[in-house]
N, C-alpha and C positions, 0 to 999 in steps of 0.2 A: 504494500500500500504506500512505501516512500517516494515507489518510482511513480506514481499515480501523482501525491501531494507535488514533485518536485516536478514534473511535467505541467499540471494545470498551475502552480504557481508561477513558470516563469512564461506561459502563454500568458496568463490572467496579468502578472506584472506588465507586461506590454503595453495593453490597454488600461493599466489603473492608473502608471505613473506614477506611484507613493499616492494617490487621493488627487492628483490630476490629470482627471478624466479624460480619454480622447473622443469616446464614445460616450453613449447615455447609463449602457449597461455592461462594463466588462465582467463581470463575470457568467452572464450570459454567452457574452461571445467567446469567452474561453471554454464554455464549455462547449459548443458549438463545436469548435474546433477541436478541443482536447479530444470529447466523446466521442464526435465523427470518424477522425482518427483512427482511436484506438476501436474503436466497435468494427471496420473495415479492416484492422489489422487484425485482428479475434476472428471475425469470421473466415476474411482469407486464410487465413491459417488450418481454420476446422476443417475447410473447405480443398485446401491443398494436402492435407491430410488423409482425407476420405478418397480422394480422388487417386490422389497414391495408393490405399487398400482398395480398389478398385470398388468404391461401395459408392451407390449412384442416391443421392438423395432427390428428392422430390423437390422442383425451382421456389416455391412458396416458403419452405423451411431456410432458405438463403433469409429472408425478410423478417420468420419469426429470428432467428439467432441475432442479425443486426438490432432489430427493435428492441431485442432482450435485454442487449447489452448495451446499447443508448437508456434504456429507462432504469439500470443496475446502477450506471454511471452517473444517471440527473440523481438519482436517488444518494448515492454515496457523496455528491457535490454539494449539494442544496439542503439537504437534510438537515435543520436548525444552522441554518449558514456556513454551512460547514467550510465556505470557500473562503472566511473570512477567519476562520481559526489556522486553516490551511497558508492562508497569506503571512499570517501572526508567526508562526513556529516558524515559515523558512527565510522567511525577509531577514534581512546579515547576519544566516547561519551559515556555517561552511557549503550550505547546497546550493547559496545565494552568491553565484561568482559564473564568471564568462562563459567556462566550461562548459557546467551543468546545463548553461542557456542554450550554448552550441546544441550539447547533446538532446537537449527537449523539442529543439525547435526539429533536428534532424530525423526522431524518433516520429514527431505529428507528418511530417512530409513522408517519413518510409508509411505510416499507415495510408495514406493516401494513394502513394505508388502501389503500393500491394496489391492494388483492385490490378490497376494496371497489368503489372509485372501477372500475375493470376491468370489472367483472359489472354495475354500472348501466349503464357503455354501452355495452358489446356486447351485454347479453341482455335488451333490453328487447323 
């Protein structure tokens, strides 16, 4: 659950700016982002999994799994503001440094390629 806190915090950091706002709702948009993410990286994975065991799911269960795991993820975010206890613990703690940024922002972009990188090689 650290890499989950240190991912949505330095997306969510982007748009809060220490409390100046770029948008109306960052933490909306980080989760947006975070969730979509990582919910496309969870499922392509099950998905590249099964497909490797040669086990053929039915196209509708692609849709429950992502849904699942967008509302697992609003719920673990939002739940008594959790996004704001989240911001509290990692704001300048050692996970609060360039690096970590790097590696957060890299991690939300690989979940998005995955859809990608998935569909070139299985449905060629």
């Amino acid at each position: 659950m650290k890499i989950l806190n240190i991912l949505f915090f330095h997306v969510y950091n982007a748009y809060y700016k220490d409390g100046n706002y770029s948008n109306d709702i960052p933490h909306l948009t980080a989760y947006g982002i975070v969730g979509f993410s990582l919910s496309t990286l969870f499922t392509t994975t099950i998905m590249f999994i099964l497909t490797l065991l040669n086990i053929k799911l039915i196209d509708y269960y692609f849709l429950v799994i992502l849904v699942g795991t967008l509302l697992l993820l609003f719920y673990y975010f939002f739940y008594e503001k959790k996004y704001d206890t989240i911001y509290n613990l990692i704001k300048d703690s050692k996970w609060d440094n360039f690096r970590f940024k790097i590696a957060s922002w890299l991690i939300v972009f690989l979940g998005f390629a995955s859809v990608f990188v998935y569909s070139y090689l299985f449905n060629r």
